[in-house]
N, C-alpha and C positions, 0 to 999 in steps of 0.2 A: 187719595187723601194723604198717602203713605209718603208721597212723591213731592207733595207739596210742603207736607211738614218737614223735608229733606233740605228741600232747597232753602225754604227760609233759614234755616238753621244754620245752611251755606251761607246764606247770606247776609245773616247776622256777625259770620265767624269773617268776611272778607270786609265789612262794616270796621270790625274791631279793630284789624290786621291796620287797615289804612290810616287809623290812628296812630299818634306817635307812643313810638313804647317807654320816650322816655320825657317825661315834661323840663321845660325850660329850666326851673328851682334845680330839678338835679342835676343837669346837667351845668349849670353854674358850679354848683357845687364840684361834679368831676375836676370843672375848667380849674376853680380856684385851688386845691389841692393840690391836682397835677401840673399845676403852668405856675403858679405865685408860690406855690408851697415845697412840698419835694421833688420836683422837678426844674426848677429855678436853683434850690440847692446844690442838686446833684448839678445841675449843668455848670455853676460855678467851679466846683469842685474839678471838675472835667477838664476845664479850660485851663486850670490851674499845672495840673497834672502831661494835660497834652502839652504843652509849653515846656515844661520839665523833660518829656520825650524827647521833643526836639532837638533839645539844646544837649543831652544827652549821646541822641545818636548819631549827631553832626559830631560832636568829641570824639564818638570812637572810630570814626573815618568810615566813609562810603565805600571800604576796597570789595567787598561781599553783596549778593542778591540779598541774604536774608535779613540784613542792618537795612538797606534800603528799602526793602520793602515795610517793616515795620517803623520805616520814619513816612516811609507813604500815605499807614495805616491812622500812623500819627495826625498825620496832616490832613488827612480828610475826617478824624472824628474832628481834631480844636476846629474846623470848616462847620459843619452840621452843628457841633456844639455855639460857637460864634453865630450863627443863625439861629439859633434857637434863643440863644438868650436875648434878641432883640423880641422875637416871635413869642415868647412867653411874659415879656410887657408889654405887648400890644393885648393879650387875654388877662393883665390886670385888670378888676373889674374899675380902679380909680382912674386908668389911662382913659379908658372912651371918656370918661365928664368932664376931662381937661379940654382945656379950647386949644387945642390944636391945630394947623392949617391942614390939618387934612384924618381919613375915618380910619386908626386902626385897625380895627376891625376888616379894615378892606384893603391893605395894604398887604395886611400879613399872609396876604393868598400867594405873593412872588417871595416870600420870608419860607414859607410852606413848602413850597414847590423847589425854592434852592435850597432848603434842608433836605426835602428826598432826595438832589442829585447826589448830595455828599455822605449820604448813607449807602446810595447804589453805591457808588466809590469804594467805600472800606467794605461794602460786601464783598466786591472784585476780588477788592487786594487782600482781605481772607481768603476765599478761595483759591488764589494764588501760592499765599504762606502756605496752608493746607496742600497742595498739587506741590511743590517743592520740597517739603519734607517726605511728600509720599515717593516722589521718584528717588530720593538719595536713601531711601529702601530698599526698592526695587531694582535700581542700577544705580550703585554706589558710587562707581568708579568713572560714569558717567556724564553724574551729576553736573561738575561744574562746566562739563562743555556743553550742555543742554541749556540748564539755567545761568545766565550769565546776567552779571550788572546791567549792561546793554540792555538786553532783553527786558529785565525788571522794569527798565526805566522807561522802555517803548509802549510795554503791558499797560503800566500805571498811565502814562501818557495818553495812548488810544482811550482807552478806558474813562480817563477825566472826558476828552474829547467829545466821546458816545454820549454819555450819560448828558454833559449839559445843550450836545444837539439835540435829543432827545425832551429837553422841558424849551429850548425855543420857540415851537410853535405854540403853546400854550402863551409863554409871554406877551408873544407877538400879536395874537389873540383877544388878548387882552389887557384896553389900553390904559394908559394914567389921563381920567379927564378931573376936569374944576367940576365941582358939584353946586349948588347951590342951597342952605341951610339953612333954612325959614325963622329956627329959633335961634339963631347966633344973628341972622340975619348980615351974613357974608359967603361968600363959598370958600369950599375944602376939596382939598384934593381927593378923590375918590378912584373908584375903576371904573370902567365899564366893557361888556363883553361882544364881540362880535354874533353877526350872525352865525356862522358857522364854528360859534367856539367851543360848542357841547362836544359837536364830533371830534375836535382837533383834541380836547381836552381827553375823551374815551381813547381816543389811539396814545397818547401820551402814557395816559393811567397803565395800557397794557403794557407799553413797551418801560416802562420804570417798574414794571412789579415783576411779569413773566423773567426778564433776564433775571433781576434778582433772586427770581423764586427758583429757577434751575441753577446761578450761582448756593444758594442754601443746599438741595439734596446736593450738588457737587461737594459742598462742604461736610456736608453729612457721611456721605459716605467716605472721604479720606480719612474723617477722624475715625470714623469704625475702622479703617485699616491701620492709622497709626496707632491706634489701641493695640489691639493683636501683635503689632510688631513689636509695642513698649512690653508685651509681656513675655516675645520670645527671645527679648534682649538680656532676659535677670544671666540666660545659660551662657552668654559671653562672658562672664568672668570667669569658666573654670575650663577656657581654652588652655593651651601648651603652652609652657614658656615663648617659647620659638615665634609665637603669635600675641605676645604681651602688647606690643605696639598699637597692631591692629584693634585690639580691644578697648585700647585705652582711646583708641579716634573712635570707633564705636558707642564708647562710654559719651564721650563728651556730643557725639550726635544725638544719642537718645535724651541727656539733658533740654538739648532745644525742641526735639521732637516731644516730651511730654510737656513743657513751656506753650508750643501751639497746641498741643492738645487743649488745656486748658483755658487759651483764647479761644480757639474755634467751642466748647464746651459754652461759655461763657457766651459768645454770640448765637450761638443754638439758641440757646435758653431764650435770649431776649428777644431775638427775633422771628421765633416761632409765632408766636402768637398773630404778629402782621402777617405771615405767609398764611396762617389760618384763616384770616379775616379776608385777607384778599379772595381764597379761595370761596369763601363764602358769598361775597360780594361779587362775584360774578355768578353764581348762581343766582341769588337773590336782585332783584334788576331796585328794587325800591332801597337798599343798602347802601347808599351813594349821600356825598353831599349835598348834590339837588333834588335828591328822593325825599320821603315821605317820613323817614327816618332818618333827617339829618339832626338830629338829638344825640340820637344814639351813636351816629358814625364818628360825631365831633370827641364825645364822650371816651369812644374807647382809640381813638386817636394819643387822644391826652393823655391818654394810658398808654399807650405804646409810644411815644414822646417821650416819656420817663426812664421807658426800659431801654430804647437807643442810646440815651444819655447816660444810665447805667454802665450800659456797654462801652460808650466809647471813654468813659472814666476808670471801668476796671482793670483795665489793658497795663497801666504804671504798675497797681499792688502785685501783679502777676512777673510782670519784668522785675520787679525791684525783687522780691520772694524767689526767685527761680534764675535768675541771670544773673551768677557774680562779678562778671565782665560790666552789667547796666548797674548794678549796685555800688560797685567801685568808681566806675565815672560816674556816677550822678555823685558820691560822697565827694570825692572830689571836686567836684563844681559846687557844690556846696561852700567848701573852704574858699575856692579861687574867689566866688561874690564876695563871700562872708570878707574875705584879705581887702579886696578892691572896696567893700563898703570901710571900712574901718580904715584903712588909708587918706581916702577922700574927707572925712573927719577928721 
């Protein structure tokens, strides 16, 4: 009796479970808040900002890894942000009731998919920034013949490469068909999925999360060591005369090294959360978009949607705060517009 009253109870508790945990109402809700509301702002913002980047670190000249790499960094957030802000009015709830030739809603699945390659991207090229400031630590005098321009730009180059052969076969997968629409009574452009797209989709998912997710602890752990380092740099100032030099190239390294501290800091933060959920999601098999709990997955998407965009907006307050080299040419291009607008008048 003891055995039966168990199981029911199991199987009342696997009843509930296959429910969704999050109903449709809320989950509008998430959508609209985090895609039309503050995550539309922020990505505005974003775009505004990475452009400013650009235009910034093309001024102070390419001759260094670590200017290119952070216009790399650039160019793969304004990339993610640029896709996202089409990908966050296709989740305005007024976009779908428009008669449009074709179902936002189903569109925004290749809008989706190229905003993860251009986050895989800037996770790289963190982890790179990160990995370059720890070796001109570890071997100083090294550095620039290890990390070179070249190299930076082959990194970032394979690396763009990977990442969008990588969401290929999902594309490929999945194709743009004419749909037919009973209440417009015309067809729309729609998607539709192969047979075999579930699987292709599953090996995609690993291979854009796992590199990611080891690019993260890689990142993880050089900021813990450039930590450590930033704070056994206070005792260079009360070197010898004799060694003044040295201190003051010292000094102006640990400037950039506490500068990526607080990028990589800043991308921890926001991209924790997705490394947790991934991890999650592959434990849990109903955790997926075509699971059982595609409410919930949509839901904290849109939430992690926000915090990418976060991230790849906060990266200017930190260069502009911390880099008086990025603070003086961007002031600078400021006036150069500002002359050229007031001219042209």
């Amino acid at each position: 009796m003891h055995n039966s009253s168990s199981n029911d109870t199991r199987n009342m508790f696997y009843v509930e479970y296959e429910k969704a945990l999050l109903s449709d109402e809320i989950m509008s809700y998430f959508i609209t808040i985090n895609t039309s509301g503050i995550g539309h702002s922020v990505t505005v913002l974003g775009l505004i900002v990475n452009v400013l980047n650009i235009i910034v670190f093309v001024r102070q000249g390419l001759q260094n890894s670590v200017t290119i790499s952070l216009l790399g960094l650039s160019v793969s957030d304004f990339g993610s942000l640029f896709v996202n802000f089409f990908a966050n009015l296709c989740w305005a709830p007024s976009i779908p009731m428009m008669d449009l030739p074709f179902y936002p809603l189903q569109l925004i699945y290749f809008l989706v998919w190229t905003h993860v390659v251009f986050t895989r991207v800037t996770t790289g090229i963190t982890a790179w920034i990160t990995f370059e400031r720890c070796l001109c630590i570890v071997v100083p005098l090294k550095i620039k013949s290890i990390i070179t321009p070249r190299r930076t730009v082959t990194f970032i180059g394979v690396l763009y490469v990977i990442m969008f052969a990588s969401a290929i076969p999902v594309i490929y997968s999945t194709r743009t068909v004419w749909i037919f629409d009973s209440r417009r009574n015309k067809s729309r452009m729609g998607i539709a999925k192969a047979a075999n797209s579930e699987g292709i989709a599953r090996i995609s998912y690993w291979i854009n999360n796992i590199i990611p997710t080891i690019f993260f602890v890689f990142i993880t752990v050089c900021t813990v060591i450039l930590v450590k380092a930033l704070n056994k740099n206070s005792r260079w100032k009360q070197q010898s005369a004799s060694s003044q030099n040295q201190a003051t190239v010292s000094s102006r390294d640990a400037k950039v090294v506490k500068m990526v501290i607080f990028i990589s800091i800043v991308f921890i933060a926001c991209y924790a959360p997705g490394t947790v959920f991934f991890v999650f999601a592959l434990i849990n098999s109903q955790v997926t978009y075509a699971g059982k709990q595609k409410n919930l997955v949509v839901a904290i998407y849109s939430v992690l949607l926000v915090l990418e965009a976060i991230n790849a907006a906060a990266n200017f307050f930190i260069y502009k705060a911390m880099s008086s080299k990025f603070k003086r040419v961007f002031l600078s291009s400021i006036c150069v517009f500002t002359f050229v607008g007031e001219k042209r008048k």
